[in-house]
N, C-alpha and C positions, 0 to 999 in steps of 0.2 A: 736846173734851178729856175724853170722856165722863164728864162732870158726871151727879150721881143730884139728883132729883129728892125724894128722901126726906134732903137735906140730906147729902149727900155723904158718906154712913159709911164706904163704902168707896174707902180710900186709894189702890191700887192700877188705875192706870189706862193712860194710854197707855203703849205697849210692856210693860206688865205692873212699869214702875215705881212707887215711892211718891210722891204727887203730896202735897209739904212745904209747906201752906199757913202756916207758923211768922211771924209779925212782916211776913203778906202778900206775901213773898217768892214764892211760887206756884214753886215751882222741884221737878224732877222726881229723886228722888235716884238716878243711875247704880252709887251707890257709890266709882269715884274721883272723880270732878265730879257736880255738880248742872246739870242742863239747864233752858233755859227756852225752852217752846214757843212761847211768844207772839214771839219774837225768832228761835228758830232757833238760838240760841248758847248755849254755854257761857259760867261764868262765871270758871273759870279756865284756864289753862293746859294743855294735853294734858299728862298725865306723860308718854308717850312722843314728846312732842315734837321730839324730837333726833333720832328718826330718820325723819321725814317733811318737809326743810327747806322742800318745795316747797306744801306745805298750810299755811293761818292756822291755827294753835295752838287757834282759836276755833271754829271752824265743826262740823258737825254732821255725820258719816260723809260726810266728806272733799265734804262740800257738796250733797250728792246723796242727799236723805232720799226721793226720787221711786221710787231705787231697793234704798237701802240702811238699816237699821235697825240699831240695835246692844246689843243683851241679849246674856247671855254664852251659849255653848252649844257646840256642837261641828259643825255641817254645814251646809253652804248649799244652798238649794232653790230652783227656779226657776219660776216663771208665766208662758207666755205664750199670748199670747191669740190669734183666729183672725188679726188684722191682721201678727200679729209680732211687734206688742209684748212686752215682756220685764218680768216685774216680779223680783227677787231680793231673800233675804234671808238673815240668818243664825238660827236657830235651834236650838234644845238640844232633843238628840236627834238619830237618823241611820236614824231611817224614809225607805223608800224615798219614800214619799208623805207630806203634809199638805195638810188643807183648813184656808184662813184666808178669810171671808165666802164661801163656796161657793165659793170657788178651790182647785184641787187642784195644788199645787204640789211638783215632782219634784225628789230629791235630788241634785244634780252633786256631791255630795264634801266634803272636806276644805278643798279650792281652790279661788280664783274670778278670774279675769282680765274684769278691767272695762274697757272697749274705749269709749274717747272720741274727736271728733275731731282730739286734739291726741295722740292715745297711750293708754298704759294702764297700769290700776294693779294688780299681782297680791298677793292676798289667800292666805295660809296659816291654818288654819282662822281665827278673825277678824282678826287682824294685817294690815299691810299688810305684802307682806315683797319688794314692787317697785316704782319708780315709772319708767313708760318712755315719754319723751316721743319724735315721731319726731324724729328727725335727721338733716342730710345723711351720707350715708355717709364722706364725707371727712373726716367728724369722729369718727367709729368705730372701734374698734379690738376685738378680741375679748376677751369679760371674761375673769375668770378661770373661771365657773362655764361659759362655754363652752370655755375652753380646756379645762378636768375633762371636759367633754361628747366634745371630739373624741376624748381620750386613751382614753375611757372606750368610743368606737366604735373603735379603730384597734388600742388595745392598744399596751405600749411592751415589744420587745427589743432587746438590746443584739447579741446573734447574726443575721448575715445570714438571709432566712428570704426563704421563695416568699408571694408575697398569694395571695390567693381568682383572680387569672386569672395565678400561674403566674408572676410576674416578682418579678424580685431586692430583697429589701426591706429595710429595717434600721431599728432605731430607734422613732421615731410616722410609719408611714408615707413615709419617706423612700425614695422609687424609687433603687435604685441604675444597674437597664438593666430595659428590658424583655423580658426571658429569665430563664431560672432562675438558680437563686445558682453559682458557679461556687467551683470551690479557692481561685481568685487571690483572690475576695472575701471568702472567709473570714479571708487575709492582709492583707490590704488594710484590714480593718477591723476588726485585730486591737486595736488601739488604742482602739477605742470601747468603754467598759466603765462609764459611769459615767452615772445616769440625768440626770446635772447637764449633758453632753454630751448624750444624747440631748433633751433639755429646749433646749437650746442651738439643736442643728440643725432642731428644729421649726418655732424662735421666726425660723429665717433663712427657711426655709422658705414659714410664715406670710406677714411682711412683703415679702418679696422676689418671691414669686409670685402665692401663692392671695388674700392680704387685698388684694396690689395690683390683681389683675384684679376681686375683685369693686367695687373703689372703682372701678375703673375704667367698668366692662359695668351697675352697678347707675345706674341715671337716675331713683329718688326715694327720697324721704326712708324711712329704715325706724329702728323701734324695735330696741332692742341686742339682746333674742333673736331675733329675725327676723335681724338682720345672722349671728349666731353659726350660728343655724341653715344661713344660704347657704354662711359659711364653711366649716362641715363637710359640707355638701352636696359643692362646689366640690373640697375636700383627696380627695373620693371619686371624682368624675366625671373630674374634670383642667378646666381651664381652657377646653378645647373645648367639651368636657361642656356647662357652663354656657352658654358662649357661643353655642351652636346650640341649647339647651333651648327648650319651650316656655312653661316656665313664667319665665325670663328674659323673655320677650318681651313675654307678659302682665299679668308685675308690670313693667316699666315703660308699660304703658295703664293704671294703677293698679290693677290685679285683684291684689290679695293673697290669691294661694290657693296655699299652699303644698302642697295635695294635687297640684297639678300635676308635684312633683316625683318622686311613684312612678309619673313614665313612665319613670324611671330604675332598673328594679328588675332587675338581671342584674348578674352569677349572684344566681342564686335567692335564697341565703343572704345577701343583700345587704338583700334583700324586708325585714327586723326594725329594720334600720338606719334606712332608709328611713322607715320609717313613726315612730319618733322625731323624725328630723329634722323631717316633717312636723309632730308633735306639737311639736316645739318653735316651730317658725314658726306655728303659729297659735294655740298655749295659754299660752305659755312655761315650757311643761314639761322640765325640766333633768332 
């Protein structure tokens, strides 16, 4: 507890809290709670308890003080050592580097996606602002901040218009043939004008095709940005696409390596998308 030997004058100890020797209590002041080392736990309630239902209200950076500390600050930096090992923390400041006991540990950012066996939990600078256990995919459906994700790769018109290889498109994506837009189409969908319709034929779209074939072709469990991710993979490739991918094949041998999916990068301009998607299947960056 780095106790001083000159009778403990200085207060300030583990994680650079004030160690409140008050009525023997020994508890570490956080500022909203007081922690107690010798236990591991707090002794009240998280205030932000409501929104982490699946963590005890009690425990200590979400149980995992191995890897996680909690002083306030702004960036999280990583350690790891030559076996692999990984040590992470959060810290104030956003140097590229810090040394903590001759460890020099590197700044990843703002964000930090913690990767457990049962799933994972994504961190906004110290917040928890995800909790994603895996699932079967049968129980999946696309969130909303994937659905923003696809919109936000595909673009929505209400005017028929040519995609990136040239065929008839309208809406988020919606193939009308695969050829250029023609007059007739122009009439033909002259009727669709309202983004509550284009939001509509998505959503048929979705469930009807793309979400059905990946529940179908996906054979393990995946957490909800990995599913969002294949789905906008999927809405880009076509249902073949995926079905003949290699990276289909190897996430069901359980390899989750969504970099498999920029063997899919044609036309070129496609290449930006891609590597999103990719970023969202392995960081759950939205």
């Amino acid at each position: 507890m780095g106790e001083s030997t000159a009778g403990g004058v200085q207060p300030y100890k583990y994680n650079g809290k004030e160690f409140d020797r008050m009525h023997g209590l020994d508890l570490f002041d956080y500022g909203a709670r007081h922690y107690d080392a010798a236990i591991g736990r707090w002794h009240t309630v998280d205030p932000l308890a409501e929104k982490y239902y699946s963590i005890s209200h009690y425990v200590y950076v979400a149980n995992n003080p191995v890897r996680f500390i909690d002083p306030d600050g702004r960036d999280w930096f990583e350690f790891q050592n030559e076996n692999g090992s990984k040590a992470v923390l959060w810290q104030e400041g956003n140097a590229k580097t810090i040394t903590i006991n001759e460890q020099v540990y590197n700044n990843i950012g703002t964000t930090y996606l913690a990767q457990y066996n049962w799933g994972a939990i994504s961190f906004n600078q110290n917040e928890m602002d995800g909790f994603y256990p895996y699932t079967p995919v049968s129980d999946l459906i696309i969130s909303d901040k994937g659905l923003n994700f696809l919109i936000d790769r595909e673009g929505l018109k209400l005017n028929p218009y040519n995609d990136s290889k040239g065929f008839a498109t309208v809406g988020v994506g919606h193939l009308i043939g695969k050829r250029a837009v023609t007059e007739q189409d122009k009439k033909d969908w002259a009727w669709f004008d309202t983004k509550q319709e284009a939001m509509s034929l998505l959503q048929t779209d979705l469930s009807g095709t793309y979400e059905n074939a990946v529940q179908s072709l996906v054979g393990v469990s995946l957490m909800q940005f990995q599913y969002d991710a294949i789905v906008s993979f999927t809405f880009n490739v076509g249902v073949g696409g995926l079905k003949q991918s290699n990276f289909l094949k190897e996430l069901n041998k359980g390899n989750y390596n969504g970099s498999l999916m920029l063997n899919y990068r044609r036309p070129p301009e496609i290449l930006g998308r891609r590597k999103k998607e990719v970023n969202l299947f392995n960081n759950a960056k939205y």
